[in-house]
C-alpha positions in Angstrom: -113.5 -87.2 81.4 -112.1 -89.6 79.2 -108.8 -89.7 77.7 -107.6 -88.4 74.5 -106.5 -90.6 72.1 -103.2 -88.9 70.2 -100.8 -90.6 67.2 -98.1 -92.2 68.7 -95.9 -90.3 67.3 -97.4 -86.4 69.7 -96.9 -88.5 72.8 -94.7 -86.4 75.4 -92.0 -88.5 76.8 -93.0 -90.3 80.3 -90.3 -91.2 83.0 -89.4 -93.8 81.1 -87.3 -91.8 78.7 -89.8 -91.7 75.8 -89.2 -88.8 73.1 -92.0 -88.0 71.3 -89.8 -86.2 68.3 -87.2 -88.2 67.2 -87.2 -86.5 63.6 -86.3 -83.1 65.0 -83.6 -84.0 67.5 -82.1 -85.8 64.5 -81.7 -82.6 62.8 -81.1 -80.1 65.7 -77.7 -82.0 66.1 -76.7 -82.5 62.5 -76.9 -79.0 61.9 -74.7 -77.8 65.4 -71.9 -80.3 64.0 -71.9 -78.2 61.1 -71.5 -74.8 62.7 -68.7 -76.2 64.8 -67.0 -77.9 62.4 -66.7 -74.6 60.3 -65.6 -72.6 63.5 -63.0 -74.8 64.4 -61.4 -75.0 60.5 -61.2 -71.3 60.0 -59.6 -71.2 63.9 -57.3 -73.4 62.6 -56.4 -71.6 59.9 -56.1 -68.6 61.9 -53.4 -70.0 64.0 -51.2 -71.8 61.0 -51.8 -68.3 59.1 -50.0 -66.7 62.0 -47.5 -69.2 63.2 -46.3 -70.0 59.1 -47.0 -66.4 57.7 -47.7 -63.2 59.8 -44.9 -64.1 62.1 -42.4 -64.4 59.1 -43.5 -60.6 57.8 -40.9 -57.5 57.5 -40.9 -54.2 59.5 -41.5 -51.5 57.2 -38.0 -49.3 56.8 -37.6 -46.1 59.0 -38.4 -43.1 56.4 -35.9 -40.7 55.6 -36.2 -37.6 57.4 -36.7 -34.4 55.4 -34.5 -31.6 55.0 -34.3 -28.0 53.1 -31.1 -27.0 52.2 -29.0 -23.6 50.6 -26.1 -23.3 48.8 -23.3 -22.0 50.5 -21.7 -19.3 48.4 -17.9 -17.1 48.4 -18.5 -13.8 48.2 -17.0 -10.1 50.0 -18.7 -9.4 52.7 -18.6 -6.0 54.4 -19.0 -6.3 58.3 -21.7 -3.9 59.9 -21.9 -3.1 63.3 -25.9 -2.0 64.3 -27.7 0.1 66.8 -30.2 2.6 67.9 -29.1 6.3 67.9 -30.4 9.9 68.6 -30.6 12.9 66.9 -29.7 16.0 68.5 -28.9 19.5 67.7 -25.7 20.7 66.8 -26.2 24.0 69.1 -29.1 24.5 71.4 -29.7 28.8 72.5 -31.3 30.0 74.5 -32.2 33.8 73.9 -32.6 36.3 76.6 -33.1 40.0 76.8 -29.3 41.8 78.5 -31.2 44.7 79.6 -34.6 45.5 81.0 -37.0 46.8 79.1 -40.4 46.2 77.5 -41.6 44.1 74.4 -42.3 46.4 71.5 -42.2 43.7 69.1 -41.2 40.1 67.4 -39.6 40.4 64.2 -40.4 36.6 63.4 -42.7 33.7 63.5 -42.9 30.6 65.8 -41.3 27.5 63.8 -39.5 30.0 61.3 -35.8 29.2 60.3 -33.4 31.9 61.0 -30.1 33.3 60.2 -27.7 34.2 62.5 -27.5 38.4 62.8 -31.2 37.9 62.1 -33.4 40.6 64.6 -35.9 38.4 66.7 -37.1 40.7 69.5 -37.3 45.3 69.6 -37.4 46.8 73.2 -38.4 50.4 73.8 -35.2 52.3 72.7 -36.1 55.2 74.3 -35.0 55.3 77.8 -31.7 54.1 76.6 -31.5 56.5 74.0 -32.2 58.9 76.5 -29.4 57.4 79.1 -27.2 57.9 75.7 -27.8 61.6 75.9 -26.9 61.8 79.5 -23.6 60.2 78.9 -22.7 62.1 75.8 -23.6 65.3 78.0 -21.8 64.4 81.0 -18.7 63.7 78.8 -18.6 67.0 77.3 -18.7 68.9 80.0 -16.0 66.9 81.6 -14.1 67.0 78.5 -14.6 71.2 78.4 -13.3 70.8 82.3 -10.5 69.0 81.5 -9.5 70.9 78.4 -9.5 74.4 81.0 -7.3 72.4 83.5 -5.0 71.6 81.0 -4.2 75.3 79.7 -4.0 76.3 83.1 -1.1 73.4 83.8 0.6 75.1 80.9 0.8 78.3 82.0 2.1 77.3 85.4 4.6 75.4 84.1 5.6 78.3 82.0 5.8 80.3 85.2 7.7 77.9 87.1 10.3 78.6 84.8 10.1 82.4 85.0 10.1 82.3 88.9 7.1 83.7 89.3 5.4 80.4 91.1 6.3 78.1 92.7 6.8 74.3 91.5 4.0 73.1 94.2 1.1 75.2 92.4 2.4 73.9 88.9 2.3 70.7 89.6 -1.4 71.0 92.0 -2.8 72.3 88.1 -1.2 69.6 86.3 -2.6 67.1 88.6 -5.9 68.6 88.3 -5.9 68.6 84.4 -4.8 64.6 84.9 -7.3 63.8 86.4 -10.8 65.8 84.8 -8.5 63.9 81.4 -9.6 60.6 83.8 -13.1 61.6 84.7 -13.2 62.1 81.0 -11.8 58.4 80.3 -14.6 57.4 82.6 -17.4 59.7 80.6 -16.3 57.8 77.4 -16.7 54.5 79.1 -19.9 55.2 80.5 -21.2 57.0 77.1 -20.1 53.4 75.5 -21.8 51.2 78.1 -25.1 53.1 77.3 -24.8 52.9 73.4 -24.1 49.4 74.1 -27.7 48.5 76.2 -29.3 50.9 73.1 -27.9 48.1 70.9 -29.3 45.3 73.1 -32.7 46.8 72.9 -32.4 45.1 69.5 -32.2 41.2 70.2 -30.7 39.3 67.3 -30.4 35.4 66.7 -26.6 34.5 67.3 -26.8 31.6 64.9 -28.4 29.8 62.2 -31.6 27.4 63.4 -34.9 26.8 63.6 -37.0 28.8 66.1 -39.2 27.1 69.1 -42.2 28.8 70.9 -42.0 32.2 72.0 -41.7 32.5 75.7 -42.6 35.8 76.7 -45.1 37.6 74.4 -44.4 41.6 73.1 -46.3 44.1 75.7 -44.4 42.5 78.8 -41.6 44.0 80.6 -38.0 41.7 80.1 -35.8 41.4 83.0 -32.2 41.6 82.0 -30.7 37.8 81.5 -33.8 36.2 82.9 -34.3 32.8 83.6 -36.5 32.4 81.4 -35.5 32.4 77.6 -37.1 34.5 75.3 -37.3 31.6 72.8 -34.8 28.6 72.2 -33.2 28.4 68.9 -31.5 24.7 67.7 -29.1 24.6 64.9 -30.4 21.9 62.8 -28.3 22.3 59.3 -26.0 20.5 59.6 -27.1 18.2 63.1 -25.7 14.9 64.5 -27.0 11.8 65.2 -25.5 10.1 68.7 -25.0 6.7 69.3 -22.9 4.0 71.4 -21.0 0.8 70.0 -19.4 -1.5 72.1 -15.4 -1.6 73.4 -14.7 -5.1 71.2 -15.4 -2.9 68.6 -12.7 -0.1 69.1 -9.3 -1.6 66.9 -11.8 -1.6 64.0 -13.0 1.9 64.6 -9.8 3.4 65.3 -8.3 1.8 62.4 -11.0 3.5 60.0 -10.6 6.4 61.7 -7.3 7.0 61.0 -8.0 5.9 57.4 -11.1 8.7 57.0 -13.6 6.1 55.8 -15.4 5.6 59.1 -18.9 6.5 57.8 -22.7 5.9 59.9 -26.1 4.9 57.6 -28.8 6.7 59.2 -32.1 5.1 58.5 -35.9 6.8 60.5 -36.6 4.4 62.7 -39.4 2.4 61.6 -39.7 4.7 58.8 -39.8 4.4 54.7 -37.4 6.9 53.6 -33.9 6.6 52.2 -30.9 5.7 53.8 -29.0 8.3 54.6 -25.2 9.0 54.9 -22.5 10.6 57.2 -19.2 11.0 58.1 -18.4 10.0 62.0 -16.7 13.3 63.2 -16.5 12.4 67.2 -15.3 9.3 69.2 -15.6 9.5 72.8 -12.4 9.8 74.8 -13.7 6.8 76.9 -16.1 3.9 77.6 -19.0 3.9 79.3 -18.1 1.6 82.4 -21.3 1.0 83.0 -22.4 -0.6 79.6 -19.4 -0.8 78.0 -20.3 1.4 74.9 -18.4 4.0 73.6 -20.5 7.2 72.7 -19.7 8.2 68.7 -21.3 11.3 66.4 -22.2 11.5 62.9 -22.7 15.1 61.1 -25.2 15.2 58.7 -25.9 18.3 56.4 -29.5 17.9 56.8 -30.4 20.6 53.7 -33.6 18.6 53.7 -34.5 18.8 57.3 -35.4 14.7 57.4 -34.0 14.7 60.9 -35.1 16.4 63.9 -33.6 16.5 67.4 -34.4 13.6 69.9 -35.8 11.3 66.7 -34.6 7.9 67.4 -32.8 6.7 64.2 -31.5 3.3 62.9 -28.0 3.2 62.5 -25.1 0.8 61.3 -20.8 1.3 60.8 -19.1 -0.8 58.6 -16.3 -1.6 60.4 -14.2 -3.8 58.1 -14.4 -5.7 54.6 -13.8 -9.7 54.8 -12.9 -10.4 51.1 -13.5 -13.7 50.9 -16.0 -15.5 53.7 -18.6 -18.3 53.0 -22.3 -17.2 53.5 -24.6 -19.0 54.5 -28.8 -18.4 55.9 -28.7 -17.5 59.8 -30.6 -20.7 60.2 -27.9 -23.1 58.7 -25.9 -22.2 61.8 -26.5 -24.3 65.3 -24.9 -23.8 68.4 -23.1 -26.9 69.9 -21.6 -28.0 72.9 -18.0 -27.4 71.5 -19.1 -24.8 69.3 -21.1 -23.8 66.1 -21.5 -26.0 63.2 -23.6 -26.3 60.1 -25.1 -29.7 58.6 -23.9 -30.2 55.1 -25.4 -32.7 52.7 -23.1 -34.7 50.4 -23.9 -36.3 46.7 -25.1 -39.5 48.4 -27.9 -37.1 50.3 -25.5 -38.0 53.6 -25.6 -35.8 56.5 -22.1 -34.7 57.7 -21.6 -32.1 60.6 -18.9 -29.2 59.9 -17.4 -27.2 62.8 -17.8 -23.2 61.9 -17.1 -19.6 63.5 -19.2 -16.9 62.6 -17.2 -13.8 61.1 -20.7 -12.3 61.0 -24.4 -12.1 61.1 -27.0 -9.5 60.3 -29.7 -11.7 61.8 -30.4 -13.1 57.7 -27.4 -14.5 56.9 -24.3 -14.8 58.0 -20.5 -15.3 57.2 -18.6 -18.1 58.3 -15.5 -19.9 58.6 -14.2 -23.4 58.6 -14.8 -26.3 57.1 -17.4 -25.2 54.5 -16.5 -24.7 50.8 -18.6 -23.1 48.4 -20.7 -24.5 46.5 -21.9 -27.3 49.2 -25.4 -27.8 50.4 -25.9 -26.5 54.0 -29.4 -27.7 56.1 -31.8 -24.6 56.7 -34.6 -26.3 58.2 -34.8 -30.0 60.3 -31.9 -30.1 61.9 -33.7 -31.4 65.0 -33.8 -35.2 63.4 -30.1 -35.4 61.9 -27.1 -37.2 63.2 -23.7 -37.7 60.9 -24.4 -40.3 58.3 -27.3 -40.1 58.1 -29.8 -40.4 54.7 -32.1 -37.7 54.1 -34.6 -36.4 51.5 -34.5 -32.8 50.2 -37.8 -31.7 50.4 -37.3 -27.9 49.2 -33.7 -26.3 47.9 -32.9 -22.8 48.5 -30.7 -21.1 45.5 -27.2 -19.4 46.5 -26.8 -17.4 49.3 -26.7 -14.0 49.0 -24.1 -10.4 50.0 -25.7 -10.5 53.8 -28.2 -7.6 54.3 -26.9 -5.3 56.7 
């Protein structure tokens, strides 16, 4: 086959070195100077941009951390002391039957208030009326005995001094008539021991309360001072309200003791109602060594029967007015190593730390001590980021503080 005849310029190159494009190399390189020649100046500019201008740029400034602030405020305070206590009766009955008999009747209904004299309970009268008879009966005839002997002691006597008798059957009839007089004595007590159990066969409330569940129903026989009671009766007008405070607490309780103004606020625990208010009629004549409480009472009228016994109630004692303390929120205060202190912000927004003691706290607020002064802005809320000298921003501010709420 013969050879094809190409333009010089198609020929591939031989060993010789022969390029058969020398247009298109031409350009291939002209164009990769390009590309390189680009990369390199913006690399270059990269580097003086950051050795003549990012290294010479400024670190942003720390922020100021925020803070939310009250006004501290003078004010009376009145200290109160708080706790848990219980209601219980002023007097607990039980009522029992003093002679045996059976049921006729209840003269009331379970729950119903009652006065004391009121009749609860009728037995059958009737063998006590008859053992009434008996007595009366028995008396008599002793009586009649005794009125014989007598007259017959007389006489004697009489005799003796005539000489008719001698003294020994004078005095055997006078000591005969003595004692029918004594079996008589005996009649009478007898006769009242059996109007007495005719009595009983009336049972009666011996005081003022509020009746429970009756025990043993009318129709069954009642033994005499049974075990168990016939119903249980609590006096409930007026009742008290028990409760403990502790021993740290006693100069201030005996103080307003002695003053008469040592008075307990009774709230229902958990409940809506009113407060409610009492005089604190019984201090314990010692502490609890245990928990170191000291048991107190509270009498309440209770006209309006809002307390029942063994309700737990809420209850506080103001022990003692401080006339002029600085009050602050509960939160301003932080426990140190040397103590508490607040954080107070100055006019230049400058923390400064301020040593404090706590006169009291209700767990809201609380009244302090030290080196506070009215007026000044105390730190409620980020605490956690402060030191003294510090710069801050206020992000929220509280108004004044208020009387602490007990």
């Amino acid at each position: 086959m013969g050879k094809m005849n190409l333009p010089e310029n198609f020929r591939t190159a031989d060993s010789t070195g022969f390029n058969p494009f020398p247009g298109q190399q031409t350009r291939v390189s002209s164009r990769t100077r390009l590309i390189l020649g680009l990369a390199g100046a913006v690399l270059a500019i990269g580097l003086l941009w950051l050795v003549f201008g990012g290294g010479a740029s400024k670190p942003r400034p720390t922020p100021k951390p925020p803070v939310i602030v009250a006004e501290a405020h003078a004010q009376a305070v009145t200290a109160f002391e708080q706790t848990i206590g219980t209601v219980v009766a002023n007097a607990t009955v039980q009522v029992t039957s003093r002679v045996e008999g059976q049921m006729v009747s209840a003269a009331f209904k379970e729950g119903d208030f009652v006065r004391a004299g009121d009749l609860l309970f009728k037995l059958d009268p009737r063998p006590f009326q008859a053992a009434l008879a008996q007595a009366t009966a028995t008396r008599a005839k002793d009586q009649a005995q005794a009125s014989a002997a007598e007259q017959d002691a007389r006489r004697y006597a009489a005799l003796v001094a005539q000489g008719a008798v001698s003294r020994s059957q004078a005095d055997q009839f006078s000591a005969n008539a003595k004692a029918l007089f004594a079996t008589v004595a005996a009649d009478k007590a007898n006769e009242d021991a059996a109007r007495l159990n005719l009595t009983f066969t009336e049972i009666r409330s011996p005081v003022d309360g509020k009746t429970g569940a009756i025990a043993i129903q009318p129709g069954n026989i009642v033994p005499a001072n049974g075990s168990t009671a016939l119903v249980t009766i609590t006096q409930v007008q007026p009742i008290k309200v028990s409760f403990s405070l502790p021993q740290k607490d006693l100069p201030q309780i005996q103080a307003q003791m002695k003053s008469g103004a040592l008075t307990a606020t009774i709230k229902v625990h958990d409940g809506e109602g009113p407060e409610l208010h009492a005089p604190i009629t019984f201090v314990g004549n010692a502490v609890d060594d245990r928990s170191g409480t000291i048991e107190m009472r509270a009498t309440y009228p209770n006209t309006d029967t809002a307390l029942v016994p063994g309700q737990l109630v809420d209850v506080k004692v103001a022990l003692k007015l401080l006339p002029s303390a600085i009050v602050v929120p509960h939160d301003a205060v932080n426990i140190g190593p040397d103590g508490n202190f607040v954080y107070v912000v100055t006019n230049e927004n400058k923390v400064a730390m301020r040593a404090v003691h706590v006169l009291y706290d209700d767990g809201a607020e609380a009244a302090i001590s030290g080196a506070v002064k009215a007026g000044e802005r105390v730190v409620t809320e980020g605490q956690l980021r402060l030191e003294p000298d510090i710069e801050v921003s206020i992000a929220k501010a509280h108004g004044k503080v208020g009387q602490p709420k007990p």
